[in-house]
N, C-alpha and C positions, 0 to 999 in steps of 0.2 A: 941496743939501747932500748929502756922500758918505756913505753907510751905515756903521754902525760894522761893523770886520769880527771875525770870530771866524776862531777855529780849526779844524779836523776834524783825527781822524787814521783813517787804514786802516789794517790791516797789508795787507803787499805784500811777499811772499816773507821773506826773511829781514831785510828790512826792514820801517820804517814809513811810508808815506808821508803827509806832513800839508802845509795848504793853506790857506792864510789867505782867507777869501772869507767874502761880505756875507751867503750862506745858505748850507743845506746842499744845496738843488738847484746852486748854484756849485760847488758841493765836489764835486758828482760831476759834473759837467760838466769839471772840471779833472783829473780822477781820469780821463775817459774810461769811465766805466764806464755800463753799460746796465740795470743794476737797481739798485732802492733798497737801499744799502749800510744803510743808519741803519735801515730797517724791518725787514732782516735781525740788525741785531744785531752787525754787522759793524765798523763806523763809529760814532764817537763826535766831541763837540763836547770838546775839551781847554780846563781849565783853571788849569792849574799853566802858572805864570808861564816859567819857564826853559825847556820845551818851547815855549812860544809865542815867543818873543824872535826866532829865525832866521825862521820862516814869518811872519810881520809888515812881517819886513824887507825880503820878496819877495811881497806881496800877489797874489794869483792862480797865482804858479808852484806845481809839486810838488815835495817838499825831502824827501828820503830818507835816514831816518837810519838806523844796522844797533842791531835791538835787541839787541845785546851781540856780544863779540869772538865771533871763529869758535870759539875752543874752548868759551866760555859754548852758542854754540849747537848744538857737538854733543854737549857733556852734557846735554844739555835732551832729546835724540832718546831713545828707550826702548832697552835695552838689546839690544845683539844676543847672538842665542841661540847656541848652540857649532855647530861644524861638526855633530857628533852628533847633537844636540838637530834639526836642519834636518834631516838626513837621516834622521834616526826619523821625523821628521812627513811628511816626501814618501812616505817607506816605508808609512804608513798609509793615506794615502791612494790612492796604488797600489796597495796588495794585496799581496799575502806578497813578502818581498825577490828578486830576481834577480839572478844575476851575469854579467858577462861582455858582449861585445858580440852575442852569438848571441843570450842572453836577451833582451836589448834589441829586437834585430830582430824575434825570435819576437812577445813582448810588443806592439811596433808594428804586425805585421803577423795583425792578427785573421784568422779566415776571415770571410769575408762573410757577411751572417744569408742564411737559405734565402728563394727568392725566395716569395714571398706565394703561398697555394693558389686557383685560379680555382673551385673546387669551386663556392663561393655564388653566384658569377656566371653559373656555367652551370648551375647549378638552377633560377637565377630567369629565366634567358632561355629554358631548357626551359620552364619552367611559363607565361610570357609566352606561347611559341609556341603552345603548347597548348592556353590561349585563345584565342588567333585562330582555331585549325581549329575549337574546337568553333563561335567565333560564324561562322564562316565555313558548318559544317552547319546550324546554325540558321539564317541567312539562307537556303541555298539550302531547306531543307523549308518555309520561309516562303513561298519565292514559287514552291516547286512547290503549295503549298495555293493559295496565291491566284491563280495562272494555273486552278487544278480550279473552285474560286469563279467566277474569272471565265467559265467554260465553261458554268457550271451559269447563270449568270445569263444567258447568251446565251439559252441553251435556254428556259430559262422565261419570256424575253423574246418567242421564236419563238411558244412554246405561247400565250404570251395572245394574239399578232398574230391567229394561225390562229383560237382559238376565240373571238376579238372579230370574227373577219371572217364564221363561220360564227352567231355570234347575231346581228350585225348584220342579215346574209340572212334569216334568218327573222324579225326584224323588220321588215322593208320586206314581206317578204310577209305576216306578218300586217296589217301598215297596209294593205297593198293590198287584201287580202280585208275588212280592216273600211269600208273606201271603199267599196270594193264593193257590200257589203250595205250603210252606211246610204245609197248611192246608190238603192239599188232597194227599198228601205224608205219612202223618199220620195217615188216614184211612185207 
């Protein structure tokens, strides 16, 4: 059984276009259009009988009627403002009036803004630099301390060798001499 069909219409420039189909996803599938006309507000379901009559007749075509003659449609356009009226409004928004085609070029041909100052850029890469020497002195007084460190710990590495080797000697000669005596203690 074939769906009953209804109606849709769009506008579509100075016209309307309307489309006799089973829904309204048909209607814009026929319409070619890519968004939801009907969720827009755009598109509507027609039901006045005499607008329906032609699109019925051609079920699925699009059938384009002008909503009203050309002069209905440009008294419908808002009113155009006087030559004056135009040129006061350009005039304000330009800036005080000029005349002539010199003005013109003048007016076109700004001078160019001043180019931007490096000032901030070369304070902060002075001040950058700055820190690196001073971490750069701080590194070398670091490792002129810790090469003095490390000299002092040699030395006082030397000093225990020497005075462990000179208590060590006189401990074997006191063991020698206490052998000694309890040797001869026990004869």
């Amino acid at each position: 059984m074939a769906r009953k069909l209804k109606v849709f219409r769009t506008p579509a420039g100075f016209h309307d276009a309307y489309v006799a189909a089973p829904s309204r996803r048909a209607a814009l599938v026929a319409w070619g259009a890519d968004a939801d006309l009907f969720a827009r507000g755009v598109a509507e379901e027609v039901t006045d009988a005499a607008l329906m009559e032609e699109p019925l007749a051609h079920p699925g075509e699009v059938v384009r009627r002008s909503r009203g003659s050309a002069a209905e449609q440009l008294a419908a356009l808002p009113p155009d403002r006087p030559k004056r009226a135009r040129a006061a409004a350009a005039a304000e928004e330009e800036g005080p009036p000029r005349r002539g085609r010199a003005a013109r070029a003048k007016a076109a041909t700004k001078p160019p803004a001043p180019r931007p100052s490096r000032a901030d850029l070369e304070a902060a890469e002075a001040a950058l630099e700055q820190e690196d020497a001073r971490r750069r002195a701080e590194e070398k007084a670091l490792a002129e301390r810790q090469a003095a460190l490390d000299r002092e710990r040699r030395e006082a590495g030397r000093r225990h060798e020497r005075e462990r080797a000179r208590l060590d000697a006189a401990r074997e000669r006191a063991a020698g001499a206490y052998a000694a005596a309890v040797e001869a203690w026990r004869r």
